[in-house]
N, C-alpha and C positions, 0 to 999 in steps of 0.2 A: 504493500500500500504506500511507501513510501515514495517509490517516485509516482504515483500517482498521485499524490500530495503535493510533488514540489510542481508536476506540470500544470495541474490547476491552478498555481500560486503563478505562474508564470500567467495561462493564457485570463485570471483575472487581473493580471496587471497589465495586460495587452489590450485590455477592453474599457480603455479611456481612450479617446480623441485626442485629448494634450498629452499622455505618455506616447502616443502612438506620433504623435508629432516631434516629441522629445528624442524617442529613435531614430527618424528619421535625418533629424541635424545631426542627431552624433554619428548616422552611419556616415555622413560626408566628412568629417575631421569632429574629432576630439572637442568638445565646448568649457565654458565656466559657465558659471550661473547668469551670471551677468549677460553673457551671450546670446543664452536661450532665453532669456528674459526677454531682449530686445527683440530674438525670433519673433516669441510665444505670443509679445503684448500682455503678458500675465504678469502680477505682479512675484516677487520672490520669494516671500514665504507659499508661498501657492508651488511654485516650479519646484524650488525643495524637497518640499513631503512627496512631490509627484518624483521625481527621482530616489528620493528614499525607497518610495515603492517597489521601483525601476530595480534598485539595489537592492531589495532585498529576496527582491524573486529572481535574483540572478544575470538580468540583462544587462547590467550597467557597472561596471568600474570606476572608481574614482583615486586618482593622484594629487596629491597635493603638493605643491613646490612655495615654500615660504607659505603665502599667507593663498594665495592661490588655489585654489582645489579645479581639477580640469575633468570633468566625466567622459566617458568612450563605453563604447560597446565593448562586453564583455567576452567576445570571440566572433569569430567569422560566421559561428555558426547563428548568433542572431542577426546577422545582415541576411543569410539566407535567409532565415523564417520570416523577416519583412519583406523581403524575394516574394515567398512562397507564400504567403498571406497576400499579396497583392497580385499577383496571379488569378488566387482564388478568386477575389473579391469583387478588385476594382475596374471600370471599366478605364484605361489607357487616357481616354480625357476626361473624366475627372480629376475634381482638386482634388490632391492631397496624393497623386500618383506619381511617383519617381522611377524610372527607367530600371529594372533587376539592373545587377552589375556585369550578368552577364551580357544582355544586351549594351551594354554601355563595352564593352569590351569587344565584342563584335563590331561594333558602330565604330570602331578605334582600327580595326583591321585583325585584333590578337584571337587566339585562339581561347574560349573559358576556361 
């Protein structure tokens, strides 16, 4: 039961609009709060807790340097699953759709 505990944990943290947005920036580079803030238009105690989330079910990383803290996706494997969650889902013009990487890698000439 257990990791069916932690994928639950995972696909209820996947099931907000703003963490799901939050993925999305960090799949392009690494953020601070500050950053996603400006993204989000959300104010900072708000982006926080939603990253805490983020962190605690697993999809997010966070480094600190000096007074800094910088969050990133927690492996490659959650860039796929917003891959693969947007596949399922979205239709290509809709908002809030960003190109797989492996499309973006083909579109570039490379092999996925």
């Amino acid at each position: 039961m257990r990791g069916y505990n932690r994928q639950a944990k995972q696909l209820r943290a996947l099931a907000h609009p703003v963490r799901l947005q939050l993925l999305e920036v960090l799949r392009q580079q690494p953020a601070c709060v500050c950053e996603l803030v400006a993204t989000t238009h959300k104010r900072q105690p708000y982006v926080s807790q939603q990253l805490l989330v983020l962190r605690q079910a697993g999809l997010v990383k966070w480094e600190k340097r000096g007074l800094l803290v910088r969050y990133r996706l927690a492996g490659s494997e959650v860039t796929q699953l917003i891959d693969d969650l947007q596949r399922m889902i979205l239709d290509p013009a809709e908002e809030g759709y960003i190109k797989p990487a492996d499309e973006i890698l083909v579109q570039r000439g490379a092999q996925p």
